[in-house]
TISE-980850 format. One record per residue (C-alpha): x, y, z; chain. Coordinates in steps of 0.02 Angstrom, whole numbers, plus 50000, padded with zeros to 5 digits. Each point is the difference from the previous one (the first is absolute). Example, Ala and Ser with C-alpha at 12.3 -4.5 7.8 and 13.67 -1.06 7.14 Angstrom:
<rs>
R    px    py    pz kegu
R 50615 49775 50390    A
R 50069 50172 49967    A
</rs>
This chain:
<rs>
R    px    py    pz kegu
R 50396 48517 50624    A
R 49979 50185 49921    A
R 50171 50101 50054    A
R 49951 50146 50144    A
R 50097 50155 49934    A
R 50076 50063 50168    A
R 50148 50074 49940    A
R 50057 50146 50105    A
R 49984 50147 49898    A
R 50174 50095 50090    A
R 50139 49903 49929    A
R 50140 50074 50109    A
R 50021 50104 50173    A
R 50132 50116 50003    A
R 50013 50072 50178    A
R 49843 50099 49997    A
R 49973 49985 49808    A
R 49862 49880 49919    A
R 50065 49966 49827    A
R 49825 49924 49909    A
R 50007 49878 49874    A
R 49879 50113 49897    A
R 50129 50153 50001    A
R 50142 49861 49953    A
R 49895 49975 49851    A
R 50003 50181 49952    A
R 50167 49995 49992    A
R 50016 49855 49919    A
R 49909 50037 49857    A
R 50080 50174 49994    A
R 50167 49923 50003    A
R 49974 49853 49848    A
R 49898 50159 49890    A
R 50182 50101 50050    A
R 50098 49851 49956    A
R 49919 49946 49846    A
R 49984 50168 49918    A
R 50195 50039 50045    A
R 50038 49856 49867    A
R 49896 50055 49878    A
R 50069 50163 49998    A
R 50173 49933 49997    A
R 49976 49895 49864    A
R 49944 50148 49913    A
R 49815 49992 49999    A
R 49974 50188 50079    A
R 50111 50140 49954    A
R 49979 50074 50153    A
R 50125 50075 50143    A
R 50035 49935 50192    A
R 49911 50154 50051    A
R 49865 49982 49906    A
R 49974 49831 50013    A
R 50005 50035 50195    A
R 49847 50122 49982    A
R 49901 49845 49886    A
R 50007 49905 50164    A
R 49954 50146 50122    A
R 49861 50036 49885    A
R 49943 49833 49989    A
R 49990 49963 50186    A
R 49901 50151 50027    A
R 49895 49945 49853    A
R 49954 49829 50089    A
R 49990 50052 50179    A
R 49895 50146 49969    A
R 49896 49935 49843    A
R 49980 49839 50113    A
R 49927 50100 50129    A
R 49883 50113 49936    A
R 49941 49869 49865    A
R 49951 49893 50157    A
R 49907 50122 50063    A
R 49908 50044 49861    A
R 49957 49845 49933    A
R 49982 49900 50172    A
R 49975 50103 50151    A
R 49923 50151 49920    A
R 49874 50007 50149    A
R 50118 49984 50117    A
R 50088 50160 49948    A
R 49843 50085 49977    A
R 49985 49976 50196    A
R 50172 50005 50041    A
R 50104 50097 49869    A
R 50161 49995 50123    A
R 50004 49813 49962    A
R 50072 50010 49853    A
R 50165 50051 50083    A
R 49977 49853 50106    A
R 50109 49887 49874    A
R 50048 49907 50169    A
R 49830 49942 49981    A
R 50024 49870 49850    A
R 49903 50048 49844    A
R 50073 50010 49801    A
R 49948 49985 49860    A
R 50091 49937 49838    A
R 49885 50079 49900    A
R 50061 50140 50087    A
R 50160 49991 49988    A
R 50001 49974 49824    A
R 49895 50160 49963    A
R 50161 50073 50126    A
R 50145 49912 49895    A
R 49930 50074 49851    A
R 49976 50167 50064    A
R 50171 50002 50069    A
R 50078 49916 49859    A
R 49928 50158 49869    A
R 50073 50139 50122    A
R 50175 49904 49979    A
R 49977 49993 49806    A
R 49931 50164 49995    A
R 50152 50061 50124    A
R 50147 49876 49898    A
R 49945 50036 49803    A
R 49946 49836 49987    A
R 49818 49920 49888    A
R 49910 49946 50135    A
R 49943 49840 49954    A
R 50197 49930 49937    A
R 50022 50043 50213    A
R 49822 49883 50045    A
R 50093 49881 49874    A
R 50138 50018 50097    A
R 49932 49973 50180    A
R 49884 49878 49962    A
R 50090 49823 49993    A
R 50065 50061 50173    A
R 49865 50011 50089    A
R 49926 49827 50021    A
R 50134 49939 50131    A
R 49919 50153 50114    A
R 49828 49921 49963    A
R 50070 49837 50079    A
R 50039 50050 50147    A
R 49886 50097 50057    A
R 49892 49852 49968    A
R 50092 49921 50099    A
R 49985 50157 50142    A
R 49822 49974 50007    A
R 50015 49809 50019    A
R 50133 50019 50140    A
R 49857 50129 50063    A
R 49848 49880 49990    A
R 49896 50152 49924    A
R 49913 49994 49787    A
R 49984 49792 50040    A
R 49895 49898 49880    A
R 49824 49909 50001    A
R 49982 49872 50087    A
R 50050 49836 49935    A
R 50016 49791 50042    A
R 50161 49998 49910    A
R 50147 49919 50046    A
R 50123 50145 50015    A
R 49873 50109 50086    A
R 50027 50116 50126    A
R 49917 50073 50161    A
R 50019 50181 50023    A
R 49994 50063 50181    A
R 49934 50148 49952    A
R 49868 49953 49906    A
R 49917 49916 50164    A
R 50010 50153 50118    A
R 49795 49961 49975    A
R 50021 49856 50119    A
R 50061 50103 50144    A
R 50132 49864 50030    A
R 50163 50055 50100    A
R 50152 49942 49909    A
R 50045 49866 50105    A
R 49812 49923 49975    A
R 50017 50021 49830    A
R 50160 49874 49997    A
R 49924 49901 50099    A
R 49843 49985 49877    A
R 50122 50001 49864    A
R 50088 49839 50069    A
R 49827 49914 50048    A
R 49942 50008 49813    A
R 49891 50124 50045    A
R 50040 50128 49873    A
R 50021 49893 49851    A
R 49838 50074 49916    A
R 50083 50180 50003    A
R 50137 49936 49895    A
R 50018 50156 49847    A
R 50079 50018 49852    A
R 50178 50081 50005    A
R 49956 50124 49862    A
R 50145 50108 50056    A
R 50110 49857 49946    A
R 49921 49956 49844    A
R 50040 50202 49956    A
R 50177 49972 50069    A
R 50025 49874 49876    A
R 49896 50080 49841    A
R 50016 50181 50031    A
R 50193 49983 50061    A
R 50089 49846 49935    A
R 49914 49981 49835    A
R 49961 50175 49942    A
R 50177 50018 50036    A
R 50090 49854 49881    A
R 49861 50056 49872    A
R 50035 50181 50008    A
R 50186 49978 50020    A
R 50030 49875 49857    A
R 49885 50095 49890    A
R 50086 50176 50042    A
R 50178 49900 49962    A
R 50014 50087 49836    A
R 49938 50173 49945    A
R 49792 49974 49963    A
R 49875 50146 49922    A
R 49972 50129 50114    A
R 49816 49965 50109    A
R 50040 49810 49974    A
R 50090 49952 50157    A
R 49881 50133 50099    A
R 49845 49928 49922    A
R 50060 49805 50047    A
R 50029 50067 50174    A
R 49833 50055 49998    A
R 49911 49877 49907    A
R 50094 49861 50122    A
R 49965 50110 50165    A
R 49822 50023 49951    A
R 49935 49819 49940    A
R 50124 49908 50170    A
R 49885 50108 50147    A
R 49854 50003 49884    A
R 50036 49794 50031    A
R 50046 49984 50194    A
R 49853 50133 50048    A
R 49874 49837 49971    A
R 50105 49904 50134    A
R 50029 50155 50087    A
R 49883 50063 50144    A
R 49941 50155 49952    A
R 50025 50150 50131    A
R 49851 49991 50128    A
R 49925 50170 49984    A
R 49992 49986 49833    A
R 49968 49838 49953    A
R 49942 49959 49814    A
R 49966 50142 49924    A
R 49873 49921 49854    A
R 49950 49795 49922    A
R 50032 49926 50175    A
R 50209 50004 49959    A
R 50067 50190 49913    A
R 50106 50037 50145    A
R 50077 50176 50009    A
R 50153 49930 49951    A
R 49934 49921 49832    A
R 49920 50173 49960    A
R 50163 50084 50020    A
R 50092 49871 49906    A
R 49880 50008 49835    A
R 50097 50178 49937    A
R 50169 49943 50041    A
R 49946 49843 49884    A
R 49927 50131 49872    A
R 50148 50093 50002    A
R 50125 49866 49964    A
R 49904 49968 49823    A
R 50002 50153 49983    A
R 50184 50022 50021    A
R 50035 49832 49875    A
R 49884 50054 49878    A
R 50114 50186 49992    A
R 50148 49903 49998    A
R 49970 49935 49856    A
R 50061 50148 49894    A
R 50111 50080 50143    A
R 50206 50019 49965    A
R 50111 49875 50096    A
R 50090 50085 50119    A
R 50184 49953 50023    A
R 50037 50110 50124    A
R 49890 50113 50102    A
R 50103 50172 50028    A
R 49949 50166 50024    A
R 49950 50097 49867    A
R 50163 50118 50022    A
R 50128 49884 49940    A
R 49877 49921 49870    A
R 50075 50019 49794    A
</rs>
């Protein structure tokens, strides 16, 4: 029998206070990316100082929140705005967008370099082998959440997504009760948000990390991220149900998510190809204390 996701999506009551799994997430991911890049600047990867190594992180946050945000709006609820621009303040609301965020990261991350002296892409370098972890969980947010499930599926390990029956006008209880009868089995769906745990979090993240071990060409480790990031949701987007008012966007299958995908792929060549003849760079530092 398919699993029925009914998690509840608050993971702890604190008097008043509804601490949601999602949120958890956030700080999860900030706190492994915090973690993780601490080390590396210990072990003498970035010559930077507390300070500014405190304003990488502040900038970063902002990067993803508000890239997130606004690249969610753009690319997937641009109509909505158009009738409603207040909603993209609503951020209570669900909504963001990777694609997004990473357009936000990158913004934020050239204001740092710009601000700290140091070549912007030895900081993307930098950032990038950190980042996967964040990827994982908020996969695993939106699975907790029961929103961006898959296609449908007989599979074993499939999984029926509350949510994604609010068509049947069923009351929750009903719904169990369906659930338990066998009743539901042929709503069972694909738990893309796991399969991009597992790709976009766990394995981008031994790749990136091993490969980033030892000091690589500058682009290189950028251009993997990309080139892994890219070609892993270009993947899961044909098991992935595509967002209802936008459906496929051309051939029966481009889903928005493929189209946005194809330039992050494009760019990661791009990146290994300049690699090729950039320096290794032992140490990223500003350019003040550089010989």
């Amino acid at each position: 029998m398919p699993y029925f996701n009914d998690i509840d999506p608050v993971a702890v009551h604190i008097g008043p206070l509804a601490v949601h799994w999602y949120g958890l997430m956030y700080l999860a991911a900030f706190g492994v990316w915090y973690w993780l890049s601490a080390r590396r600047i210990a072990a003498g990867r970035l010559a930077i100082s507390p300070q500014a190594f405190s304003d990488l992180a502040f900038y970063g946050m902002l990067g993803v929140i508000l890239g997130g945000r606004l690249g969610y709006t753009l690319f997937y609820g641009f109509g909505q705005w158009l009738d409603d621009p207040v909603s993209i303040f609503r951020v209570w609301e669900g909504g963001m967008s990777f694609h997004g965020g990473l357009l936000g990261v990158l913004v934020a991350t050239a204001l740092w370099s710009r601000k700290h002296g140091v070549a912007f892409w030895d900081m993307v370098d930098f950032v990038a082998p950190m980042v996967p972890p964040g990827l994982g969980f908020g996969r695993l947010g939106n699975f907790i959440g029961g929103e961006l499930w898959g296609r449908h599926t007989d599979a074993a390990w499939g999984v029926i997504f509350p949510k994604a029956l609010d068509h049947l006008g069923l009351s929750h209880e009903a719904m169990l009760a369906a659930y338990r009868a066998g009743e539901l089995n042929a709503e069972a769906r694909h738990p893309s948000q796991l399969y991009q745990a597992v790709l976009e979090g766990l394995v981008m993240f031994v790749v990136l990390y091993w490969y980033s071990s030892k000091p690589r060409p500058r682009y290189a480790v950028s251009g993997l991220f990309a080139l892994l990031y890219g070609t892993f949701r270009f993947l899961v987007e044909f098991v992935r149900e595509p967002d209802q008012h936008l459906g496929y966007l051309a051939f029966g299958w481009l889903t928005m998510g493929q189209v946005l995908s194809l330039p992050i792929i494009a760019t990661g060549l791009v990146l290994f190809w300049l690699s090729r003849s950039a320096p290794t760079v032992t140490v990223a530092q500003p350019k003040a204390v550089l010989n």
